[in-house]
N, C-alpha and C positions, 0 to 999 in steps of 0.2 A: 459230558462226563461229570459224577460227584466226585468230591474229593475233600479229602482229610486231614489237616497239618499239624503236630504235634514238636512242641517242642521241649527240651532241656540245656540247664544250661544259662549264659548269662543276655543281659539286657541286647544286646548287639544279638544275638541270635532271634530271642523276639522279634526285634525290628526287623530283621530279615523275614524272617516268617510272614508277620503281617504284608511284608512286600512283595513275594512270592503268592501270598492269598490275592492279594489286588491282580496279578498279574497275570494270574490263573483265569480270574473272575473276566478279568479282559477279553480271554478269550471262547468266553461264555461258557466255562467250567461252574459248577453248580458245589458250593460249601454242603456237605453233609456227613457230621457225624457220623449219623448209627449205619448210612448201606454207603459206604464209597466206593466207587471204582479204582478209584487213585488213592492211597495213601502215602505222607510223608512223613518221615521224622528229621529233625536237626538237629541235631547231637551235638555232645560237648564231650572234650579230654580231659580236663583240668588237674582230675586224680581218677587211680584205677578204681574207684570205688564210682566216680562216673561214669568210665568205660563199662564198669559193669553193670550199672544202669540203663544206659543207650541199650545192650545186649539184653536184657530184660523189657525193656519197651519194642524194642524191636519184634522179639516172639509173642509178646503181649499181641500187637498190631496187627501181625500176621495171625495168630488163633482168633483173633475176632473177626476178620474180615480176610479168610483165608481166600478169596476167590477174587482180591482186592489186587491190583497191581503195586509193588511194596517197594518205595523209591528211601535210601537212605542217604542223607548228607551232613556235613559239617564236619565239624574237628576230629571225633571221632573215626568218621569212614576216611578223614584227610591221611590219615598216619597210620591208620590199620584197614585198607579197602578188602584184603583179602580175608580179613578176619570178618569181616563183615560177609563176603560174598560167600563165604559158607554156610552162610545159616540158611537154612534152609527155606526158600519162602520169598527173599530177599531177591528183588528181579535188577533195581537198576543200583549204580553204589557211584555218589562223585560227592566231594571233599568239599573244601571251602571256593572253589570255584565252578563254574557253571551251572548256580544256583539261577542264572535267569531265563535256563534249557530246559527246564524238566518238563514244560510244554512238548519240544521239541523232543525229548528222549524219548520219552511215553509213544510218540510217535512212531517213534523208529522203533521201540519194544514188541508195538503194537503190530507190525509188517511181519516179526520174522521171530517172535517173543522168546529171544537169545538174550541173557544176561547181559546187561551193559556196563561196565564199569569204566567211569570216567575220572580220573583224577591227575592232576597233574601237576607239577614238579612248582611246590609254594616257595622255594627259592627266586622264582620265576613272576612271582605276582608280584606285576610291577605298577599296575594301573589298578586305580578301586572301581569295584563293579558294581554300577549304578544301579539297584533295585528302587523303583521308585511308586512312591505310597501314594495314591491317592485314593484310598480309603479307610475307615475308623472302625475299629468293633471297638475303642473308647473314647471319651469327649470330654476329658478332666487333662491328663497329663498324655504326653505324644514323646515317643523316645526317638529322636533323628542321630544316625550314625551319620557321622562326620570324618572318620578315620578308621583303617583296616590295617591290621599286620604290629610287628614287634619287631624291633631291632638289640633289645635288651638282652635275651640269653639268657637269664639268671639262670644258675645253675639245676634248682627246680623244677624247671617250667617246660612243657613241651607245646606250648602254644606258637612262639614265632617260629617252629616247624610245621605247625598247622595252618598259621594265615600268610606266613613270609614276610618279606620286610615291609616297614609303615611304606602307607600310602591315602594320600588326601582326597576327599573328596573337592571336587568344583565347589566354590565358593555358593556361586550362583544358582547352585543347585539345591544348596543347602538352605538358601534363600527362598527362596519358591517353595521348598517344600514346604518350612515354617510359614510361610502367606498361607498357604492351603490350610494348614494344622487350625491356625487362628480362625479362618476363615470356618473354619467346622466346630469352631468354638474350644477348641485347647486350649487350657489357662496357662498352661505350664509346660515347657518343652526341654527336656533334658537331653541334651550335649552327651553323643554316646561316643564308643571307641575302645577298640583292645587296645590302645595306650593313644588316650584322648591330648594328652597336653603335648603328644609331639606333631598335633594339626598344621599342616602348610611345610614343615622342615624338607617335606620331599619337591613342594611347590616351588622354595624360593622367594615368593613373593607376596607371602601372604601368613600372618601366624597365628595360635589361638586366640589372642586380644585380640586383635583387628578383622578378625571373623565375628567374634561376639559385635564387637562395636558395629562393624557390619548391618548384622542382625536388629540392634537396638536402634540404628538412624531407618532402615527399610523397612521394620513391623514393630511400629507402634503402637500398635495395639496388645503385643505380647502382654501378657501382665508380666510373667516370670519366668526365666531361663534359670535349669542347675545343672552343673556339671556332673558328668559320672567320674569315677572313680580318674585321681591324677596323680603322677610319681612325684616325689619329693623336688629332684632337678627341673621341672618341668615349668613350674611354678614361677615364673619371671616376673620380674618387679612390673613390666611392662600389663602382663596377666593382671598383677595385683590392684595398680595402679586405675586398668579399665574397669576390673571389679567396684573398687571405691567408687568410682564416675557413678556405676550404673546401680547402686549398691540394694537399691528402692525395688530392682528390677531384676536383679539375679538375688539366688539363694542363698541365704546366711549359713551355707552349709559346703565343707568340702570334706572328698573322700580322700584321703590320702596315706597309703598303702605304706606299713613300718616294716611288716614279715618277721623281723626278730629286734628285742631293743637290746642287743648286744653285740660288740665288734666285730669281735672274732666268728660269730654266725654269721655276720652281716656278709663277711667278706667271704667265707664259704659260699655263702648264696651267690654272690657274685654281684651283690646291690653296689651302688653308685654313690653314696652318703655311710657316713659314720654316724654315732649318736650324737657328739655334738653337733653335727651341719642340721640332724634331724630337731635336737633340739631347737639351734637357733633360728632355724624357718618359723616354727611353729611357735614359737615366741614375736615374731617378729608379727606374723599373722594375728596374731592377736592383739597385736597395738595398734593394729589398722584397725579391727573389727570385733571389737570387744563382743562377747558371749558366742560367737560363732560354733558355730558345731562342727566340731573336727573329728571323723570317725577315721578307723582304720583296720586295715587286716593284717593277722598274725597268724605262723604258721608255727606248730607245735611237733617239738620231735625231730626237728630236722637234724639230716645226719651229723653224728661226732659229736651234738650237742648235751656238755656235762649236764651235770646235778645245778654248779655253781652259774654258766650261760646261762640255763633255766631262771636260775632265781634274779639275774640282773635283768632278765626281759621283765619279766615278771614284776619286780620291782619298777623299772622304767615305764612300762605299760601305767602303773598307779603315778608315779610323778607324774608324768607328761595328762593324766584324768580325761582319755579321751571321751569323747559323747554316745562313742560306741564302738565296738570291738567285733568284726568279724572273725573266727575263728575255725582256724583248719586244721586238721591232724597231718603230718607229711606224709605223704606218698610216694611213693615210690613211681618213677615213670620212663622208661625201656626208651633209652638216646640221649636220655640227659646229661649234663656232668656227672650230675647227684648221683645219678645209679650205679658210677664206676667207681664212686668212692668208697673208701673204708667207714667204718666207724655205724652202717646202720642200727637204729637202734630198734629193740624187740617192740611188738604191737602196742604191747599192755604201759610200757612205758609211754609212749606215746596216745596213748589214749588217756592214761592219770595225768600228762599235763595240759593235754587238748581241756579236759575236762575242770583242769584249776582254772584255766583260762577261759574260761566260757563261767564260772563263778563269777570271777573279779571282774571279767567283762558286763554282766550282769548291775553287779555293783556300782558299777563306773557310771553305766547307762542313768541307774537310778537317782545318782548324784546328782548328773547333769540336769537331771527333769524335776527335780525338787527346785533347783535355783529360780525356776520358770512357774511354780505355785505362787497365786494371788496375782497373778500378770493375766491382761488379758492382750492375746493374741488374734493376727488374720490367722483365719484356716481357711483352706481350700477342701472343701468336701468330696470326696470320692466313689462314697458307695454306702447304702443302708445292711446293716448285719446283725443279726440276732437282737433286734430293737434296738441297737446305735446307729448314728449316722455318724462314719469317719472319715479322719480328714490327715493332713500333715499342714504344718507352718512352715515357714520359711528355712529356720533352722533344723525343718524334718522333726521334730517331735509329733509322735505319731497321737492325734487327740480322737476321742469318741462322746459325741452325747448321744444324749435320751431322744430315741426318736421320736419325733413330731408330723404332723399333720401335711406338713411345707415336703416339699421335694428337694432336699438340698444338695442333690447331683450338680455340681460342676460350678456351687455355689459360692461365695467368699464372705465369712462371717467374723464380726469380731466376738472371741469366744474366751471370757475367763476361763482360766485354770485352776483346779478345786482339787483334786485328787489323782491319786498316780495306783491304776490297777493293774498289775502285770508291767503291761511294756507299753501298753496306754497312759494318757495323762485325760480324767474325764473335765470334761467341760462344759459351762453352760450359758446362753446368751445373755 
């Protein structure tokens, strides 16, 4: 059988992907683009404007390989299957689990080719479902999921409907996977998870520090480990503390999610930190580890939120001068708190502040990469593009030089800093 896997959506969906490829390929499934018999998609919910994505990728998939079997999964088909099974075209539909069957579905499609729709009850997903990689379509940086599900709720979010409550992966698993990753030459392996810093709390006996540490006594050869995105609470001195140990070795770099810098948002959302707590974390991080790169996400528009909330986020956002600023417009999402609340506000508002906040976040960015001109930095290169060859550092500033003659895939160079183009900073040996 050929077959096809397309995804949307975030890092943890990727790494699924690639692991369902491996796992396909196992069973002597044959990767191909333009004719496949199998087609898949992984979908993401996060806002309806992704929901209506997936719904566009999906007819996309099927008009191009209309005679293709058309398997749909993830958050998406988790929360809406029936929305899904009507599209026409659409043969098999299951959610965030039994992503390790679609071997076996396609099977059973294939006997009696009756619509299958498998999905079931993510309140329920109590154990993480071992997808395991042992193969590369990259050789620079390797995304290992380490954690599945959300216990949080915030009042926005319709993901811990989608994945159910946290759940850890085997330590040991995680272990082995990273031996592999190095072993196929990954410099760099990022710590993934829909709420990564609550690793082990389902285990008991085991927590994010002491998995890294793990990590850094059993593969030494890693060069660098970075985390994905971590909640404010999450972040234990014990965390902190393994970071300093290993500091040479993990990333100058953390993501760490604000959503709104104002109180009264905050607690609408249903977040766990005020601005002071958020302040003094991130102050406190910084005395550990001077020039660290601190990004974060911000959701704009969310409901009830005045003129004046606006401009204290807004304001706090410039104090606090993160390294970088992801920005969302609110959504609206069918089960939330959010949705039953009052106070939504019109599109067009919500988009004049989405769009001040992708300004100043803009600004922010640029700040931070000026501090970093006349310094010469390690980069880790990752791909040649339109005559650059680019790379990231430690603290993630994204660099580019002039391409050269050398191969510098998966290379580690020390590279002054000369100029800042866009959202690059160019650089040259």
């Amino acid at each position: 059988m050929r077959f096809r896997i397309r995804t949307l959506g975030c890092k943890v969906n990727l790494y699924e992907s690639e692991a369902i490829s491996y796992g396909l390929k196992k069973k002597s499934w044959i990767e191909d683009e333009e004719k496949p018999d199998v087609q898949i998609l992984n979908t993401c919910t996060v806002t309806s404007t992704s929901d209506a994505k997936d719904r566009k990728m999906i007819r996309q998939m099927i008009s191009e390989a209309p005679d293709a079997i058309m398997v749909v999964m993830g958050c998406y088909s988790q929360l809406q299957p029936e929305e899904v099974a009507k599209i026409k075209g659409v043969n098999i539909v299951i959610g965030t689990k039994y992503k390790a069957k679609i071997y076996d579905l396609v099977q059973e499609y294939l006997e009696d080719e009756k619509q299958i729709i498998k999905v079931a009850d993510s309140a329920k997903f109590n154990c993480f479902e071992e997808l395991q990689l042992k193969s590369l379509s990259f050789h620079t940086r390797g995304f290992v999921k380490i954690q599945d599900g959300c216990n949080n709720f915030c009042s926005y979010c319709a993901v811990p409907y989608a994945r159910g409550p946290i759940k850890s992966r085997n330590p040991e698993a995680v272990v082995k996977e990273i031996q592999f990753l190095v072993s196929e030459g990954v410099k760099e392996v990022i710590l993934s998870g829909i709420n990564t810093g609550t690793y082990g709390q389902d285990l008991g006996n085991i927590t994010l520090a002491s998995l890294i540490e793990k990590i850094m006594v059993e593969v030494p050869d890693l060069y660098r480990i970075r985390l994905s995105s971590i909640e404010l609470m999450e972040i234990s001195d014990e965390l902190l503390e393994t970071i300093k140990k290993y500091q040479t070795r993990i990333a100058k770099h953390l993501h760490i999610p604000l959503q709104a810098g104002c109180d009264s948002t905050l607690e609408r959302m249903g977040r766990k930190y005020n601005m002071e707590q958020y302040y003094a974390r991130i102050e406190y991080i910084r005395s550990l580890f001077p020039g660290i790169a601190i990004t974060t996400d911000c959701l704009a528009g969310f409901v009830g939120e005045t003129a004046d909330e606006f401009n204290v986020t807004y304001k706090n956002l410039k104090t606090i001068g993160f390294a970088g600023v992801h920005v969302f417009p609110y959504s609206r999402r069918g089960g939330t708190k959010a949705d039953s609340m009052d106070g939504h506000l019109a599109p067009s508002i919500i988009k004049t502040r989405a769009n001040a906040l992708c300004v100043l976040a803009k600004e922010l960015k640029i700040q931070y990469m000026k501090k970093y001109l006349g310094q010469t930095l390690e980069v880790l290169f990752e791909q040649e593009k339109d005559g650059y060859w680019y790379g990231h550092t430690s603290n993630y500033l994204s660099v580019k030089v002039k391409e050269t003659d050398a191969d510098l895939t998966n290379q580690i160079k020390q590279i002054k800093l000369i100029n800042i183009n866009g959202v690059d900073i160019i650089g040259k040996e």
